[in-house]
C-alpha positions as CSV (number, residue, x, y, z in Angstrom):
1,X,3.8,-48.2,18.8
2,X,1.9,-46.0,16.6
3,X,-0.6,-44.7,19.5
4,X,3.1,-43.6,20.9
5,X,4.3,-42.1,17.8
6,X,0.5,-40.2,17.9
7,X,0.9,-38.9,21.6
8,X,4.8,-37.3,20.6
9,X,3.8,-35.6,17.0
10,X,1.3,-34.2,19.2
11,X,3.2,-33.0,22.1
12,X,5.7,-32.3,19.3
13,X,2.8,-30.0,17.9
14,X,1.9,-28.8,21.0
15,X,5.2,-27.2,22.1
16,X,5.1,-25.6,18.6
17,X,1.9,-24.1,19.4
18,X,3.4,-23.0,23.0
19,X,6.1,-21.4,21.5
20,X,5.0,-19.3,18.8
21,X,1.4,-18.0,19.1
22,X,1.4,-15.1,17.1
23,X,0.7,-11.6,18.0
24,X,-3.2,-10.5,19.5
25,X,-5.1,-7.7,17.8
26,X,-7.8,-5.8,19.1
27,X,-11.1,-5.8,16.8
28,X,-10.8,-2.2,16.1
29,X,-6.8,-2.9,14.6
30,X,-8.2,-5.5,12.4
31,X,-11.1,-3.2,11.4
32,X,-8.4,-0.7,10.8
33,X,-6.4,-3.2,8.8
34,X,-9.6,-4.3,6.9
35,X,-10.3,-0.9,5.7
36,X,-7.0,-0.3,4.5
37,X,-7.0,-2.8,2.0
38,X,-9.0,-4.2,-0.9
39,X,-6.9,-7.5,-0.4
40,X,-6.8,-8.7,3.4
41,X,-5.3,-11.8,4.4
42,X,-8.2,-13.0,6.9
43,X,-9.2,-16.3,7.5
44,X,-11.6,-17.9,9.8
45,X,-11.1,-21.3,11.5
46,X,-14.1,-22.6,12.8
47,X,-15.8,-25.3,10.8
48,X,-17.4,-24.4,7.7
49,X,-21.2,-24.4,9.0
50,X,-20.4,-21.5,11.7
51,X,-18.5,-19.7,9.0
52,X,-21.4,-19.5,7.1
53,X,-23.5,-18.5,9.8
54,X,-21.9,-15.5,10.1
55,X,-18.2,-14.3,9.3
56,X,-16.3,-11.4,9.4
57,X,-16.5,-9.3,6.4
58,X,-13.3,-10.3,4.0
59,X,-12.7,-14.0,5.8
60,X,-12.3,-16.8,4.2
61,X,-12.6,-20.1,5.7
62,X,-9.9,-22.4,6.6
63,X,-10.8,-24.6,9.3
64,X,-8.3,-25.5,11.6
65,X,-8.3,-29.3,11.0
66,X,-7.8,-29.0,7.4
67,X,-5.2,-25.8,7.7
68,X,-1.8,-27.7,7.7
69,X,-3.3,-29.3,4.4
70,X,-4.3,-26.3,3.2
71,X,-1.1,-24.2,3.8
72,X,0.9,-26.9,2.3
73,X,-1.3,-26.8,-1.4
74,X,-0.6,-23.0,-1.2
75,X,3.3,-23.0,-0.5
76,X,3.4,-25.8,-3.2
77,X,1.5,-24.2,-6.0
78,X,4.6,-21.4,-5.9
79,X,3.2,-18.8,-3.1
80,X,6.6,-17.2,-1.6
81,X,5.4,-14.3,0.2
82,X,5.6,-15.1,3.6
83,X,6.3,-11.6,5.2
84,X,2.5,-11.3,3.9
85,X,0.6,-10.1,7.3
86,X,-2.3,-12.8,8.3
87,X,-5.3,-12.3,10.3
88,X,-7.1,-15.1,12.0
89,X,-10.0,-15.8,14.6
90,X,-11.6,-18.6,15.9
91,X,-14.8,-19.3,18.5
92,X,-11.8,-18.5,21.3
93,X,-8.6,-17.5,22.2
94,X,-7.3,-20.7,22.0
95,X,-8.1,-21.6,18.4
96,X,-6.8,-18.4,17.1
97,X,-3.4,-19.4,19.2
98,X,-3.2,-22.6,17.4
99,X,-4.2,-21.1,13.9
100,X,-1.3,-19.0,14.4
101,X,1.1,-21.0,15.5
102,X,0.4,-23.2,12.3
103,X,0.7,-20.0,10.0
104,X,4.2,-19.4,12.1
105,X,5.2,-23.4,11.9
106,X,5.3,-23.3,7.9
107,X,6.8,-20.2,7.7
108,X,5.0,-17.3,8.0
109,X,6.6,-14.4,10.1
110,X,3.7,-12.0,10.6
111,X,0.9,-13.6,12.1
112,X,-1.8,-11.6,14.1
113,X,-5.4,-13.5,15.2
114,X,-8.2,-12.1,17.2
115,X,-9.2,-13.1,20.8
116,X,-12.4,-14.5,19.0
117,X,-15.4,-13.8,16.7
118,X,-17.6,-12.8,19.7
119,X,-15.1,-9.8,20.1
120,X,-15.5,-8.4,16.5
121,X,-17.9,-4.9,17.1
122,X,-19.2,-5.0,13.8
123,X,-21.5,-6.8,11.5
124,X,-21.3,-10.3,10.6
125,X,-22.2,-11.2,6.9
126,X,-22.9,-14.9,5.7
127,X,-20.3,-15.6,2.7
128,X,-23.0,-15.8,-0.1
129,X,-23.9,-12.0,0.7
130,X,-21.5,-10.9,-2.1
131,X,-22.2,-6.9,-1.4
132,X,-21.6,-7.1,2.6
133,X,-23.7,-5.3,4.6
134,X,-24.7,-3.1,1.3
135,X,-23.6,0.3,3.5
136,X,-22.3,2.6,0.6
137,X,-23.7,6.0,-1.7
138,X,-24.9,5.8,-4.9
139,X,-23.7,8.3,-7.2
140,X,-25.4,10.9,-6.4
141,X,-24.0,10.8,-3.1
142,X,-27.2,9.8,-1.2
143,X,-26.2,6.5,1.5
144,X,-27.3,2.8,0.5
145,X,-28.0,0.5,3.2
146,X,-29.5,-3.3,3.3
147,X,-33.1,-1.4,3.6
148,X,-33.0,-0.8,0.0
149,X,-32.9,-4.7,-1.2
150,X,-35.0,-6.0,1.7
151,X,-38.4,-7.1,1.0
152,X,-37.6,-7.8,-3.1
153,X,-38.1,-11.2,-4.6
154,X,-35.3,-10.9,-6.6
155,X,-32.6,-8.1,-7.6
156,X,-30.5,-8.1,-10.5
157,X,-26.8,-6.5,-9.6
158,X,-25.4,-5.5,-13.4
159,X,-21.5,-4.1,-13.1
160,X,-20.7,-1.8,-15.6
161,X,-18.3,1.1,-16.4
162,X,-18.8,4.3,-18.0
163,X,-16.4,3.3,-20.6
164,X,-18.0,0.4,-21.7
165,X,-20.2,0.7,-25.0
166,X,-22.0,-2.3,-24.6
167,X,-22.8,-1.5,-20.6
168,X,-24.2,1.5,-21.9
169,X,-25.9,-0.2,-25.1
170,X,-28.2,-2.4,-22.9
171,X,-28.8,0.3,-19.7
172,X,-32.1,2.1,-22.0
173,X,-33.0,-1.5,-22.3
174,X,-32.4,-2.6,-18.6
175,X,-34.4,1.0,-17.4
176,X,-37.5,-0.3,-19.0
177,X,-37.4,-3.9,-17.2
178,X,-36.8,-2.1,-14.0
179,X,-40.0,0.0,-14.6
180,X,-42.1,-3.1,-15.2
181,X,-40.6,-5.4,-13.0
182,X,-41.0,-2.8,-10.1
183,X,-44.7,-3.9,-9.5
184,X,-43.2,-8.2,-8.9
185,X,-40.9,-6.9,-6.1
186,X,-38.0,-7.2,-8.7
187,X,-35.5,-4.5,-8.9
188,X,-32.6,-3.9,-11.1
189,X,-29.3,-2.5,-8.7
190,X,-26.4,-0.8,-10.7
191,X,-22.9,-1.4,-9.3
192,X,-20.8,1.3,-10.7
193,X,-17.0,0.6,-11.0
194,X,-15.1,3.3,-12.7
195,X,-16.1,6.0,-10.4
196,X,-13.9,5.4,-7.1
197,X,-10.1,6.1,-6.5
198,X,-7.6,4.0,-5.6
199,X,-9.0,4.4,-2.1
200,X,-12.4,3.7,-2.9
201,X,-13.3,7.3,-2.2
202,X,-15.5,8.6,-5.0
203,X,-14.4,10.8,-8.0
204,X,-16.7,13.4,-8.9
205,X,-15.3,13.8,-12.2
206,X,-16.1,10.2,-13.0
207,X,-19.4,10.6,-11.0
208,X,-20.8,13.2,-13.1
209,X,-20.0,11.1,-16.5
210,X,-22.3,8.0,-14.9
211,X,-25.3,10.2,-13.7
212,X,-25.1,11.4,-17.2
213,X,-25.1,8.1,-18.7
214,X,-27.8,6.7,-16.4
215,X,-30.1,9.5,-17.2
216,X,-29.6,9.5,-21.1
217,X,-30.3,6.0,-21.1
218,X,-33.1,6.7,-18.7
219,X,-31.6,3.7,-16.7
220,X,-33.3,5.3,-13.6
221,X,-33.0,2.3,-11.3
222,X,-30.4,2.7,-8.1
223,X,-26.4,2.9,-9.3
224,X,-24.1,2.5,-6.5
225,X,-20.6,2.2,-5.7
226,X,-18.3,-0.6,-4.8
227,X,-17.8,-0.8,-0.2
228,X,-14.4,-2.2,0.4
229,X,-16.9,-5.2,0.9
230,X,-18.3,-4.9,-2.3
231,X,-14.9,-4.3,-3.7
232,X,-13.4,-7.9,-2.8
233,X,-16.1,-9.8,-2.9
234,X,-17.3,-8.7,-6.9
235,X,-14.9,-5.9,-8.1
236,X,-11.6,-7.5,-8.0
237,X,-13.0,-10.7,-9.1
238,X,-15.1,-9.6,-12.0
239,X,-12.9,-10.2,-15.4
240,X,-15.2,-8.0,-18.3
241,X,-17.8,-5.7,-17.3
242,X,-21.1,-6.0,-18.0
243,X,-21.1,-8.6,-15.5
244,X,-24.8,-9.5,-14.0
245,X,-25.7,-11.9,-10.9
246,X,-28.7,-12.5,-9.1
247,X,-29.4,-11.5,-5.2
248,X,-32.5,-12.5,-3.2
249,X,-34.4,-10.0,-0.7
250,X,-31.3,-10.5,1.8
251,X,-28.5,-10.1,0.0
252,X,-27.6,-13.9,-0.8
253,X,-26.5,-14.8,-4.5
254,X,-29.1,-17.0,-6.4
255,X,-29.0,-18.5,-9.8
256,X,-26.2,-18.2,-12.2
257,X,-23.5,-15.3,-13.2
258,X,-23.7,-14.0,-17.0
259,X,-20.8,-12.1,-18.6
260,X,-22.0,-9.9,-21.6
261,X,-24.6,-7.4,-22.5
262,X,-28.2,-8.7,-23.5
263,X,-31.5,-7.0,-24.6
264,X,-34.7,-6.8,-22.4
265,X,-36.3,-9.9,-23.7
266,X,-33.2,-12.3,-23.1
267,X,-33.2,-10.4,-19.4
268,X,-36.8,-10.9,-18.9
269,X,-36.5,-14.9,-19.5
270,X,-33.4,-15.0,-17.8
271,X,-35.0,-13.3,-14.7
272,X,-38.3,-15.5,-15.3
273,X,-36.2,-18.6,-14.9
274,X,-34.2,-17.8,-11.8
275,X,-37.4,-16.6,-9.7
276,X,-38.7,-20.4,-11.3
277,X,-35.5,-21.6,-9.3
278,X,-35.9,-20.4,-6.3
279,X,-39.6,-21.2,-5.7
């Protein structure tokens, strides 16, 4: 009896799927759609080691056995929205079908998954690389790519605004670390977050204000500013700038996140320990 009541929740399931299988985009529409958000409701559903093999920029994983269970902790801890759009993509057509149909089965009414991840024409970035595929300027409009990380030990990302005193208070500080560290393949990366618009375009009003800051305090390691990547990923998650975490030479995240300025010394051990980490 219950291999029979197995076989007709499954057919049951299966005519769901059938009957609602969401809409197909094209990989340059969901480009398109990534770009125009910060916030992008984009979820991957293979299983979590190919996710973190490689993922679309902005995904998050939800792996289709789990989804039901997933989408059910979500609607019960008070999320109404369901007009919301959602982007999905599996390892085929198939699985984005039956991610989408799930999505529509609870509720959802705009639902929208990619052939597959083998169609998407851009870069794939492993979840841990918290700055994407690093392509962005720095503030004086020169472009940043992967190249300039590649090859260091270790790099220290420090977040900061030009209205924040004690950002400012530890940059003199932070310049001299980067001078000596230079020579250990160490570098000390700037992220910048007060000098985009609303569309992450820069502002060359606030520009000028953090190239004057960075040279006064003779902080004269690279500041750049936040990708829509970068954006998501660090940005919109970060809670009181200065905020500091540690990358290795390709862009993963090592070691621990520390909220708060600090002087060169408590840097230096702090830096000291999280290369000991990682050897």
């Amino acid at each position: 009896m219950k291999r029979l009541i197995g076989i007709f929740v499954s057919v049951l399931w299966l005519a769901c799927a059938v009957a609602a299988q969401g809409e197909e985009i094209t990989a340059p529409a969901l480009q398109q759609a990534i770009d125009g958000s910060p916030y992008i409701n984009l979820f991957d559903v293979r299983a979590y080691e190919d996710y973190d093999a490689g993922a679309i920029p902005g995904a998050e994983c939800m792996p289709l056995d789990e989804m039901r269970d997933a989408l059910k902790e979500i609607l019960d801890g008070g999320f109404s929205n369901l007009a919301v759009n959602v982007y999905l993509y599996g390892d085929t057509p198939e699985e984005g079908q039956m991610a989408a149909a799930i999505f529509q089965d609870v509720g959802f009414q705009n639902v929208y998954y990619l052939s597959s991840v083998h169609a998407w024409e851009g870069a794939l970035v492993k979840p841990g690389q918290l700055l994407g595929d690093l392509t962005t300027v720095d503030i004086y409009g020169d472009p940043v790519d992967a190249s300039l990380i590649q090859g260091k030990k270790l790099v220290m990302v420090n977040v900061w605004a030009t209205y924040c005193n004690p950002c400012i208070s530890e940059m003199t500080g932070l310049g001299s670390l980067a001078r000596e560290l230079a020579e250990k393949d160490v570098m000390i990366l700037g992220l910048v977050t007060d000098c985009s618009n609303r569309d992450l375009s820069a502002n060359e009003n606030q520009l000028q204000v953090a190239r004057e800051i960075a040279e006064a305090t003779q902080a004269d390691y690279p500041h750049i500013l936040p990708s829509m990547d970068m954006y998501r990923n660090v940005v919109s998650q970060i809670q009181a700038v200065p905020t500091t975490f540690f990358l290795d030479g390709e862009g993963m995240m090592v070691g621990s996140v520390y909220v708060g300025a600090r002087d060169d010394a408590a840097w230096r051990e702090i830096i000291d320990s999280t290369l000991a980490e990682m050897e």
